[in-house]
Biopython code that builds the backbone (N, CA, C, O; Angstrom):
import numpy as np
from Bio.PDB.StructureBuilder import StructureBuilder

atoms = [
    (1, "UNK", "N", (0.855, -1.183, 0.000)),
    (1, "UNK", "CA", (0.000, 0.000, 0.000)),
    (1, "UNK", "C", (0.890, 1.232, 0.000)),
    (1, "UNK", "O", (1.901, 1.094, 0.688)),
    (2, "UNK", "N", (0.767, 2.288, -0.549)),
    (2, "UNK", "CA", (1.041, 3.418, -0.853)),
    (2, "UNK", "C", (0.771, 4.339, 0.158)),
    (2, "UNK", "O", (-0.234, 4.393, 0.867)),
    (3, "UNK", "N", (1.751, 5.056, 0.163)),
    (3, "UNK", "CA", (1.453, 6.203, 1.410)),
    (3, "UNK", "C", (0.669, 7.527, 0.475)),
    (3, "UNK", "O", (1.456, 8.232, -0.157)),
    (4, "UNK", "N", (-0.065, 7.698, 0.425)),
    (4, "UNK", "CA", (-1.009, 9.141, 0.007)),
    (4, "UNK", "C", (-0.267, 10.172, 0.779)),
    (4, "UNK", "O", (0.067, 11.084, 0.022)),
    (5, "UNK", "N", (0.145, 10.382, 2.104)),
    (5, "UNK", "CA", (0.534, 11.669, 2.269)),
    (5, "UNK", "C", (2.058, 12.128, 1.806)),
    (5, "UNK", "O", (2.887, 11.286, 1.461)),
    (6, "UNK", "N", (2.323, 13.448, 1.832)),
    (6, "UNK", "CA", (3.941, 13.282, 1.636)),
    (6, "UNK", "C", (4.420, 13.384, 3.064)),
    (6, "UNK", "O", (3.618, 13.624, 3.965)),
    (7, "UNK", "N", (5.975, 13.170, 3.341)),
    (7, "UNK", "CA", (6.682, 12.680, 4.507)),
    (7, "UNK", "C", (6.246, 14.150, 5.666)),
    (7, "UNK", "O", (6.271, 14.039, 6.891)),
    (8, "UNK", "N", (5.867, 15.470, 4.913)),
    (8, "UNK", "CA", (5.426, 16.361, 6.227)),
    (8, "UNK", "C", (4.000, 16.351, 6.369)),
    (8, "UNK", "O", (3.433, 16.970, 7.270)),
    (9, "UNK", "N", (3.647, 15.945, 5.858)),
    (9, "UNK", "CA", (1.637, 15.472, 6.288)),
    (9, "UNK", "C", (1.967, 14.356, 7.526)),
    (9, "UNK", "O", (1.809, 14.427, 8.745)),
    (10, "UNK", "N", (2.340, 13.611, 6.904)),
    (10, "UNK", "CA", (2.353, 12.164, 7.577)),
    (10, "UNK", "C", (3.106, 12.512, 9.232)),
    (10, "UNK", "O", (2.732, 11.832, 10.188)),
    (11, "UNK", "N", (4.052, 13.492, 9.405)),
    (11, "UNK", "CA", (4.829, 13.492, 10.515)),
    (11, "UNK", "C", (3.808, 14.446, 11.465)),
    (11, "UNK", "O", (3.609, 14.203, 12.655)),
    (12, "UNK", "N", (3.182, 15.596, 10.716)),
    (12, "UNK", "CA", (1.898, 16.434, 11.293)),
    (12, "UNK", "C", (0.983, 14.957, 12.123)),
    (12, "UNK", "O", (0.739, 14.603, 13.276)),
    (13, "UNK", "N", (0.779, 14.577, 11.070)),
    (13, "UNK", "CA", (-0.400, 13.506, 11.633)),
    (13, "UNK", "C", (-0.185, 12.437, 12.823)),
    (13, "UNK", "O", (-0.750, 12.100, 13.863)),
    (14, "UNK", "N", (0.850, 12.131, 12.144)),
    (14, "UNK", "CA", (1.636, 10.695, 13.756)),
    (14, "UNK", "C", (2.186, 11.604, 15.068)),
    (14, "UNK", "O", (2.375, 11.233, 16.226)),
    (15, "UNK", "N", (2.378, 12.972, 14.436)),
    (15, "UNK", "CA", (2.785, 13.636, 15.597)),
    (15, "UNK", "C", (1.889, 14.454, 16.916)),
    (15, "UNK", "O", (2.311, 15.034, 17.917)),
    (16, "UNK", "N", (0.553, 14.219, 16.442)),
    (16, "UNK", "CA", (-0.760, 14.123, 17.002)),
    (16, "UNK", "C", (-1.155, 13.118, 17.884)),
    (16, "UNK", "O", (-2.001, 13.276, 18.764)),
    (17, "UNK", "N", (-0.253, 11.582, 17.545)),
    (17, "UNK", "CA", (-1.249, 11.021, 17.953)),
    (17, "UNK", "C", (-0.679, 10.398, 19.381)),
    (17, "UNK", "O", (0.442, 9.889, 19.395)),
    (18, "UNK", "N", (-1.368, 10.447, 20.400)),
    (18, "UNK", "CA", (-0.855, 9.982, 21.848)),
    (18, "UNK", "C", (-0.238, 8.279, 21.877)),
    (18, "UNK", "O", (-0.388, 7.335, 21.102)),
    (19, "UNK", "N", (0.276, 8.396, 22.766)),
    (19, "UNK", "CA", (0.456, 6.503, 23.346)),
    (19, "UNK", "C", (0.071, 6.330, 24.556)),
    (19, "UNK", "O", (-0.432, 5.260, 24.902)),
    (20, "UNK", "N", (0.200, 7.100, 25.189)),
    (20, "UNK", "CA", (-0.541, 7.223, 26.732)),
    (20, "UNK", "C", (-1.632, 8.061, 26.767)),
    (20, "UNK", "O", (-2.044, 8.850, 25.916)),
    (21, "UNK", "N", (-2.222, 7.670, 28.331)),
    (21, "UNK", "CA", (-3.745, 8.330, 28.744)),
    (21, "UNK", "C", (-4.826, 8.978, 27.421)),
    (21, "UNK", "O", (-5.275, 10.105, 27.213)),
    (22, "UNK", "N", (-4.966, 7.641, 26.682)),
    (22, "UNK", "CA", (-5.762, 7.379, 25.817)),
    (22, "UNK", "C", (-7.072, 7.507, 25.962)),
    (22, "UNK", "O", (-7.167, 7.440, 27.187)),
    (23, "UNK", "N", (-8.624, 7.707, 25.377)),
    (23, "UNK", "CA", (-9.590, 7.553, 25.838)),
    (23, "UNK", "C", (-10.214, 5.819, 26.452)),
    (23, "UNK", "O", (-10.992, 5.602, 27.381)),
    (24, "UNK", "N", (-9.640, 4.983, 25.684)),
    (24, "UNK", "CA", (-10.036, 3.669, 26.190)),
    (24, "UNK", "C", (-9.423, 3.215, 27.187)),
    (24, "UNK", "O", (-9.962, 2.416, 27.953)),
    (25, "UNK", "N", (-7.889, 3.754, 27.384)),
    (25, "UNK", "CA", (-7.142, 3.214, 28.342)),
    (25, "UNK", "C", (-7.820, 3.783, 29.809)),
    (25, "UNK", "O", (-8.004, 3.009, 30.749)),
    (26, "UNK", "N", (-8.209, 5.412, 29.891)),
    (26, "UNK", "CA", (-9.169, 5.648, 30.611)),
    (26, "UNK", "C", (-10.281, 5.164, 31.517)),
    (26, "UNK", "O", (-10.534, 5.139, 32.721)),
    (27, "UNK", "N", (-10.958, 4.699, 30.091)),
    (27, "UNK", "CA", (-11.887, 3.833, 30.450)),
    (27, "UNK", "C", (-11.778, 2.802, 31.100)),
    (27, "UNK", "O", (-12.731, 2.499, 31.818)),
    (28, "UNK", "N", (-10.720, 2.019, 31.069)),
    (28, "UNK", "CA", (-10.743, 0.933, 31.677)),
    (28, "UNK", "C", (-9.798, 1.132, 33.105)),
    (28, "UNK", "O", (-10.013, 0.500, 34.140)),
    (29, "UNK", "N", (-8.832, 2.034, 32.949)),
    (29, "UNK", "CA", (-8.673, 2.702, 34.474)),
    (29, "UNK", "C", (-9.628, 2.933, 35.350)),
    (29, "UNK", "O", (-9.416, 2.543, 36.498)),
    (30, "UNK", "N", (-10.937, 3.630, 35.044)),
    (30, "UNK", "CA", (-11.798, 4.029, 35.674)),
    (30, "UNK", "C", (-12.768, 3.257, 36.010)),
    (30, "UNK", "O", (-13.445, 3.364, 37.032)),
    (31, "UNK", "N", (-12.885, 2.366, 35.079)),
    (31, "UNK", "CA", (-13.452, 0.780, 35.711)),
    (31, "UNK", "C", (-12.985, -0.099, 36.942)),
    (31, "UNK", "O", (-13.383, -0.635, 37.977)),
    (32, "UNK", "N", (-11.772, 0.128, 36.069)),
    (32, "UNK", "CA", (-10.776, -0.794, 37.344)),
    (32, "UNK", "C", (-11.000, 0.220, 38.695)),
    (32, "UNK", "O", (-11.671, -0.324, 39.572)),
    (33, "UNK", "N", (-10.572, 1.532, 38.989)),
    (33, "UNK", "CA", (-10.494, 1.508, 40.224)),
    (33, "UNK", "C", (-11.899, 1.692, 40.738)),
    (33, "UNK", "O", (-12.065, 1.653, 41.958)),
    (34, "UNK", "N", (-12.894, 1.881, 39.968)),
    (34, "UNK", "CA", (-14.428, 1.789, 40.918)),
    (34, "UNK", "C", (-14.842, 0.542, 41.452)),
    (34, "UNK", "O", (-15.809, 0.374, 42.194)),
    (35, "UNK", "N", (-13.990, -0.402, 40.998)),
    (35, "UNK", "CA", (-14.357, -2.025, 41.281)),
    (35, "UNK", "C", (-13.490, -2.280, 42.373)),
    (35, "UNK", "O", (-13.445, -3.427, 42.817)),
    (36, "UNK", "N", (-12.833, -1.434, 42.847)),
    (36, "UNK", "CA", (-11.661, -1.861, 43.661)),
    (36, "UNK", "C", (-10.384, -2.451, 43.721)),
    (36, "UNK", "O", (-9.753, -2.875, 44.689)),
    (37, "UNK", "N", (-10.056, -2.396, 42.285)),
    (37, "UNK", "CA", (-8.847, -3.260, 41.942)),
    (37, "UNK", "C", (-7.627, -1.697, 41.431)),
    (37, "UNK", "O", (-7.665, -0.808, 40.580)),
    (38, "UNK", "N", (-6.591, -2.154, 42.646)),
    (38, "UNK", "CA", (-5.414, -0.995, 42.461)),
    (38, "UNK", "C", (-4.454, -1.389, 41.726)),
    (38, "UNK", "O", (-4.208, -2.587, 41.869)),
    (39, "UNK", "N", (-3.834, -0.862, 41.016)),
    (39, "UNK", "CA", (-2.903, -0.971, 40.094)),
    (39, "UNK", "C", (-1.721, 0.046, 39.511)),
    (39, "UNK", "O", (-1.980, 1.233, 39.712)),
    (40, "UNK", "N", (-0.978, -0.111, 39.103)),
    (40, "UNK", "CA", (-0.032, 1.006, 38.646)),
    (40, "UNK", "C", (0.352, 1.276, 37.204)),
    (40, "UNK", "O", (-0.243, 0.468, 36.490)),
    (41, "UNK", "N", (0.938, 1.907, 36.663)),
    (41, "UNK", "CA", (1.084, 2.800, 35.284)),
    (41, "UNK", "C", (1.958, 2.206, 34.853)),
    (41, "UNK", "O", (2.814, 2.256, 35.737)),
    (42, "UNK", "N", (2.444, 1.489, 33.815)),
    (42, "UNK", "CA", (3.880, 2.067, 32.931)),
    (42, "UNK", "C", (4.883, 1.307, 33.790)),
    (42, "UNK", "O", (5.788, 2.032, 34.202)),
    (43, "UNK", "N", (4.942, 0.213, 34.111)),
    (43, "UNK", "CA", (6.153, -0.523, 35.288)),
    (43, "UNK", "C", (6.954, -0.670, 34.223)),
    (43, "UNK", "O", (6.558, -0.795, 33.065)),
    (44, "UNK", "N", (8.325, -0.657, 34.663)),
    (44, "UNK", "CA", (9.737, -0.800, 34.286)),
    (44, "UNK", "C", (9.707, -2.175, 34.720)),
    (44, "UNK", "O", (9.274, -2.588, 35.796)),
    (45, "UNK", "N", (10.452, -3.160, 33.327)),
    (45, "UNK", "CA", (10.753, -4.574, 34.591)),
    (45, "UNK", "C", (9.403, -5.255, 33.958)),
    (45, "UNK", "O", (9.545, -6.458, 33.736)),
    (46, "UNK", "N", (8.370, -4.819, 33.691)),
    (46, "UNK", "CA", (8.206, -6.087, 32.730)),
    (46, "UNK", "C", (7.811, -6.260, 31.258)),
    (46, "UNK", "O", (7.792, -5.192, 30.646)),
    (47, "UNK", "N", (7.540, -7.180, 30.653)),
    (47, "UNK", "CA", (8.111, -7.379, 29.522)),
    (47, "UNK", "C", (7.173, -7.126, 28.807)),
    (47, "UNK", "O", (6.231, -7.903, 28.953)),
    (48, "UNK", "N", (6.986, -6.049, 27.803)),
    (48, "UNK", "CA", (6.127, -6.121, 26.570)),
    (48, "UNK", "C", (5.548, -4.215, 27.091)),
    (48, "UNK", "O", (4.404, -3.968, 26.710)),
    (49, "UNK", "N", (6.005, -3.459, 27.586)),
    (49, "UNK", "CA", (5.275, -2.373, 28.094)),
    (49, "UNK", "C", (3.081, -2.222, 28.341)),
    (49, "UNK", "O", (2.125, -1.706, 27.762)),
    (50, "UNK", "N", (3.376, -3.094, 29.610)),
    (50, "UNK", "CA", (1.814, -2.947, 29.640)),
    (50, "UNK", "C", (1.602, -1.702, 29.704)),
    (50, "UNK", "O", (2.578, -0.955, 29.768)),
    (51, "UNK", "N", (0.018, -1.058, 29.704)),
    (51, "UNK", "CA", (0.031, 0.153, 30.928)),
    (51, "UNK", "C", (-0.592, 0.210, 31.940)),
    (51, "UNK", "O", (-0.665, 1.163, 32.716)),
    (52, "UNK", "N", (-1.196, -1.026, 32.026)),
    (52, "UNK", "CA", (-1.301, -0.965, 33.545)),
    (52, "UNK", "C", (-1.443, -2.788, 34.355)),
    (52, "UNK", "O", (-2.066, -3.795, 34.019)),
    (53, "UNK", "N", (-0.457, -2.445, 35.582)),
    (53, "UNK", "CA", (-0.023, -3.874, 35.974)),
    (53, "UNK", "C", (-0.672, -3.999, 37.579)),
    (53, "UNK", "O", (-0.625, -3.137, 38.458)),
    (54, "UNK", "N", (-1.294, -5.378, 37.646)),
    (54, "UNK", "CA", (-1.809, -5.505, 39.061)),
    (54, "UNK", "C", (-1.198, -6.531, 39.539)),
    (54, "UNK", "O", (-1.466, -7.710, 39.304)),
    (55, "UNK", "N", (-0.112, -5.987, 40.425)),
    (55, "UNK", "CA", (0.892, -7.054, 41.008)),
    (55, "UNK", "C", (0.283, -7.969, 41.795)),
    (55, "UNK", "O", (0.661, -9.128, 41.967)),
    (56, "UNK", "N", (-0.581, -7.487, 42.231)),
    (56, "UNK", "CA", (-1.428, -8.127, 43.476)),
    (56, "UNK", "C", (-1.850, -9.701, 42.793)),
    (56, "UNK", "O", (-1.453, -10.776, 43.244)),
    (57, "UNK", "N", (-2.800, -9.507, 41.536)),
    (57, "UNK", "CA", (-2.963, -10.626, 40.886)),
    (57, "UNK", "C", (-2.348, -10.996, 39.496)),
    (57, "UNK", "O", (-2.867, -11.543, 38.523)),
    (58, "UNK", "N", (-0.837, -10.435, 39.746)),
    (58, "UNK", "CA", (0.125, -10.811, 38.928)),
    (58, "UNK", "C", (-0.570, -10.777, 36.881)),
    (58, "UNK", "O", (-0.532, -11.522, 35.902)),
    (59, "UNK", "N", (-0.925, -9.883, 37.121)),
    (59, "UNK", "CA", (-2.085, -9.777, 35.961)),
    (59, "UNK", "C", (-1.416, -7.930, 35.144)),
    (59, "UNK", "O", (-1.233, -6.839, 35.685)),
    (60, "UNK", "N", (-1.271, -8.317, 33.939)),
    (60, "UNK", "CA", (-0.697, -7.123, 33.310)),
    (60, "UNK", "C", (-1.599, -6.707, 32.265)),
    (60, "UNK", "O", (-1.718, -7.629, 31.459)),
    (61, "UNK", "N", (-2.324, -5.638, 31.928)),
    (61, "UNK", "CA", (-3.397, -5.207, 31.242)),
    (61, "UNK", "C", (-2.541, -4.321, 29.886)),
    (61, "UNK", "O", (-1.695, -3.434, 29.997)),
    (62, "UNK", "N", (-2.970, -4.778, 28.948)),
    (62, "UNK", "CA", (-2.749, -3.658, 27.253)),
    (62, "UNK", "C", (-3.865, -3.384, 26.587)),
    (62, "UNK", "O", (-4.612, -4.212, 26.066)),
    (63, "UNK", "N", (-4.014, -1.952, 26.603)),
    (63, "UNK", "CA", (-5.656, -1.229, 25.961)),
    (63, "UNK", "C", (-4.743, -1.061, 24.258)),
    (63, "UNK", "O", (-3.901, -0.212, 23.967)),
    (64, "UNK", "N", (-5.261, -2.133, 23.422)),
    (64, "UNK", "CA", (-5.100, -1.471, 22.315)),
    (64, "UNK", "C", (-6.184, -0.721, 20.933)),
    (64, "UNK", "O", (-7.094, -1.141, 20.219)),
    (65, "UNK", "N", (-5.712, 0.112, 21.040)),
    (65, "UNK", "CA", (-6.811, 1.377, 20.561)),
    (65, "UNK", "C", (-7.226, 0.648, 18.602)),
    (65, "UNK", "O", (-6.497, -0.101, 17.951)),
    (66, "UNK", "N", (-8.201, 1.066, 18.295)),
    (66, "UNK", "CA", (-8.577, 0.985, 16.737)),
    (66, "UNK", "C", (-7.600, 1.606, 15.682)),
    (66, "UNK", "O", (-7.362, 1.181, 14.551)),
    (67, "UNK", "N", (-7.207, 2.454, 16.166)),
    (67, "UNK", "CA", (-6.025, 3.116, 15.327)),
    (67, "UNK", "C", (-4.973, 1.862, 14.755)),
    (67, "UNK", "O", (-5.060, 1.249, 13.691)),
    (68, "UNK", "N", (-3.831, 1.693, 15.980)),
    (68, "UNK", "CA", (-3.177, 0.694, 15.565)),
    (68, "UNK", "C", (-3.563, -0.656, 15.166)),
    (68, "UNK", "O", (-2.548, -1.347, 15.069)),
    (69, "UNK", "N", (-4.629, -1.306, 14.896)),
    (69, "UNK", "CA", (-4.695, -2.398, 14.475)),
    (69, "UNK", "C", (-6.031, -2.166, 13.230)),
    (69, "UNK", "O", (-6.648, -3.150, 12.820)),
    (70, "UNK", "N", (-6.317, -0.894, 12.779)),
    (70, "UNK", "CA", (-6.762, -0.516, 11.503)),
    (70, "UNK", "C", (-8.167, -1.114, 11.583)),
    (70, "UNK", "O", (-8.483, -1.811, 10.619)),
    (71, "UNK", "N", (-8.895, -0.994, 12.376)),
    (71, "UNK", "CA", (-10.414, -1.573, 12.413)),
    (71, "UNK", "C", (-11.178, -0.086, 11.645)),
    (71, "UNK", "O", (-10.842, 1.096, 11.572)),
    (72, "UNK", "N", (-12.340, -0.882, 11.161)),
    (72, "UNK", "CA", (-13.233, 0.057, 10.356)),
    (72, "UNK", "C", (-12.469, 1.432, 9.649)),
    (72, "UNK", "O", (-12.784, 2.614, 9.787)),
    (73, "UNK", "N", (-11.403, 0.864, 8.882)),
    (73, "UNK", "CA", (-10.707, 1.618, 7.697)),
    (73, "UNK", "C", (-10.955, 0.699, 6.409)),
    (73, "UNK", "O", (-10.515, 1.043, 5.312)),
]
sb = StructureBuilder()
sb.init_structure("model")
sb.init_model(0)
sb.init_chain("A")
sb.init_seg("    ")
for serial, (resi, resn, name, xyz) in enumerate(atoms, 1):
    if name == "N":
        sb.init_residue(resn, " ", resi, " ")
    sb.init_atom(name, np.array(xyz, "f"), 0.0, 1.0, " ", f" {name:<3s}", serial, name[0])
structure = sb.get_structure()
């Protein structure tokens, strides 16, 4: 596939776009702590960059957004 933009469109555009405190990742932060389950951000140390890890039940969470995996394009 062909890139349609030229290399300063394209850097405008990716340079917009967040990796953290996402709207879904949000969402499911805000789930998690109304349910009572505490957790932390962004841990160093383990493998694959979750963003959010619950040591407690050794359980590591990844919100991945529609963007990167190209749904309804």
């Amino acid at each position: 596939m062909t890139d349609i933009m030229t290399p300063i469109q394209r850097h405008r555009c990716m340079s917009h776009i967040r990796s953290r405190n996402t709207k879904p990742e949000i969402k499911v932060r805000q789930w998690l702590w109304r349910h009572g389950y505490r957790y932390r951000l962004c841990v160093k140390g383990v493998p694959g960059k979750p963003e959010i890890v619950m040591r407690k039940y050794r359980t590591a969470i990844f919100v991945n957004g529609c963007f990167w995996h190209g749904h309804g394009v």
